[in-house]
N, C-alpha and C positions, 0 to 999 in steps of 0.2 A: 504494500500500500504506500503511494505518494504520500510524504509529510510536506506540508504547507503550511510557514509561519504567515499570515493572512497579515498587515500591520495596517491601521486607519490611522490620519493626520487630522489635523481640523479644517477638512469642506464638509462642514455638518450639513449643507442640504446638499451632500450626495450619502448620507448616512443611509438612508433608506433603501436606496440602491443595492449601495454596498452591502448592507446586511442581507440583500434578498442573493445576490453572488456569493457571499459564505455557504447561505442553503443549499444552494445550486450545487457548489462546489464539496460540498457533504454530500447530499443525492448521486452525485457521477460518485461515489466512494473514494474521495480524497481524505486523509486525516487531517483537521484545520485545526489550529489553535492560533487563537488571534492575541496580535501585542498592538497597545494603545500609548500613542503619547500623550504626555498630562493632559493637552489642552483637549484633546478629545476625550479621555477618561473620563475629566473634572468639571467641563463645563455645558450649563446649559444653555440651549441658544430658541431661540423663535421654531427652530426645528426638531425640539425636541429633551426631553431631560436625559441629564446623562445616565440614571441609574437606570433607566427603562432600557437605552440603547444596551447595556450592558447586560442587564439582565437579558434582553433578544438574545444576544452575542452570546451568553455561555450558554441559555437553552439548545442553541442549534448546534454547538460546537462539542458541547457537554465535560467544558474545559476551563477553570479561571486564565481570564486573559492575563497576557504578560504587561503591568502598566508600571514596573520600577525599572531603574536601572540596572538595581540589585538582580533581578527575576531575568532582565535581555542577556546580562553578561554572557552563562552558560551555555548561549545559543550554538557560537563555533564550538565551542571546546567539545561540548558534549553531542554534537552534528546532529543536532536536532530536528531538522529541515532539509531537505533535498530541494526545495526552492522556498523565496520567497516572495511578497508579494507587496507594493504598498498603494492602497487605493482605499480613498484616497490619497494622493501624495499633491500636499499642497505646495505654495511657491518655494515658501520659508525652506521647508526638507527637502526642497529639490535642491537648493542653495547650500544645505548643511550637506548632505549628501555627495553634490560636485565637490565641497572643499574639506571632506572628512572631519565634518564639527560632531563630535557626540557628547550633546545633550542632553537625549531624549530618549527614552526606553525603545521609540521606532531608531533611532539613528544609532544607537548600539546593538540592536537586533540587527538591523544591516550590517556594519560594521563586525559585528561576531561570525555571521551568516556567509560572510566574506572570504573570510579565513581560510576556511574549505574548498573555496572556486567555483562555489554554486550559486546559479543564478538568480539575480534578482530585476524580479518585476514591477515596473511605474505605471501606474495609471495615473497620468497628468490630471489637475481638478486646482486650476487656478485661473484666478482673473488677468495676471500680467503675463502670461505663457508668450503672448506676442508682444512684448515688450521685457520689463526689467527678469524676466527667468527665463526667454530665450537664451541666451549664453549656458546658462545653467542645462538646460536639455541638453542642447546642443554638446556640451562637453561629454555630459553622461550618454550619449548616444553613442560616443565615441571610447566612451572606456569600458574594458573590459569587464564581464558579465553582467552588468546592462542590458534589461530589452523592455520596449514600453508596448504598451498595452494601443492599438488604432486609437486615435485622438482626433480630434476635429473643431470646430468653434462652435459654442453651442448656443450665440446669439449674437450674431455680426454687427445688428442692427444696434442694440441698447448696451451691448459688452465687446466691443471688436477686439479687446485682446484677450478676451479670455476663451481657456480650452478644455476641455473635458473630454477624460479617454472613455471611448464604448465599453463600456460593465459586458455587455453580450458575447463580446468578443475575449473575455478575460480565458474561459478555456480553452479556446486556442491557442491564444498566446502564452498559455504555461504550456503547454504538449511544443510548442516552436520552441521554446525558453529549455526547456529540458534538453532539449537536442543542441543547445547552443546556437541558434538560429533567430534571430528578426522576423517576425512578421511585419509586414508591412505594413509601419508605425504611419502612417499620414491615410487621414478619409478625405477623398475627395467630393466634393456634392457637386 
C-alpha cells in the first residue's frame, strides 16, 4: 500500500476541496495521514472552524494529523511516506519551500520527506502565483523531486494572478510523481 503524507497550508476556501481529495485518495486505497501547518490547524476563517476541519480530516484518515514540529521531524528518518503531497500549498510555503525555511510542521514534513529522494507534490492555491510566487514555482519546477499538480487561473477576471491547481487531477499526478515524471503542470482553456 502507497503511504501519502497529504500536508494543507492556509487556502482555507480550498479546505473543502481538499478534504473531499483525502477521501478520494483513501477510497483508491492509498494510506493518508495528513500534516497541518499552524495556521491551518489553529485558525478559523469565514470558511470554516478549524476543529470541525480537523475532526473531517482524522474521520476519513483514521489518523491524528501531524501539526508540530516535534511530530514532522521523524518523517525522513523513519521513511514514513513514499510520496508526498501539499495542497493546498499557499504563496508563503511555496517561498519557504524554494528557499529551505523550516518553520512549519508542512515545511519540515517536506524537508524530512526529502531526505529519502521521494517525491513531493504542489498543488499551487495562491492569489500572486502570476506575480510575486512566480519565481518561486518556477525554481521548484526546476529542482529536483518536485512535481505540481495541473494548475490554471481560477478567475482572470476579479483575481488575474491568482492560481489554483485541479484537486481532480491530484491522482494522477501522484501515479506520474511516483514514476518520477511531470504531468503536464499548465491547463490551458
Amino acid at each position: 500500500m502507497i503511504k501519502i503524507g497529504y500536508a494543507l497550508t492556509g487556502s482555507f476556501c480550498t479546505f473543502d476541496i481538499s478534504i473531499q481529495s483525502i477521501k478520494e485518495l483513501v477510497n483508491l486505497g492509498y494510506d493518508v495521514t495528513a500534516i497541518m501547518s499552524y495556521n491551518a490547524y489553529e485558525i478559523d476563517t469565514r470558511f470554516g472552524k478549524s476543529k470541525e476541519f480537523i475532526r473531517q480530516i482524522e474521520d476519513i484518515t483514521q489518523k491524528k494529523i501531524i501539526h508540530t514540529i516535534q511530530s514532522a521531524e521523524p518523517i525522513g528518518p523513519q521513511k514514513m511516506f513514499d510520496i508526498m503531497i501539499v495542497a493546498p500549498c499557499t504563496g508563503n510555503t511555496l517561498g519557504k519551500l524554494t528557499y529551505s525555511i523550516v518553520d512549519t510542521p508542512v515545511t519540515l514534513a517536506v524537508k524530512s520527506h526529502l531526505r529519502n529522494s521521494n517525491p513531493v507534490v504542489i498543488l499551487v492555491s495562491t492569489n500572486d502565483a502570476l506575480s510575486g510566487a512566480s519565481k518561486n514555482i518556477g525554481m521548484l519546477m526546476n529542482y529536483k523531486n518536485y512535481y505540481f499538480v495541473p494548475m490554471n487561473q481560477d478567475d482572470s477576471e476579479k483575481k488575474p494572478r491568482s492560481i489554483v491547481g485541479d484537486f481532480s487531477k491530484i491522482p494522477e499526478t501522484l501515479k506520474y510523481a511516483l514514476n518520477h515524471k511531470q504531468i503536464q503542470p499548465i491547463i490551458l482553456k
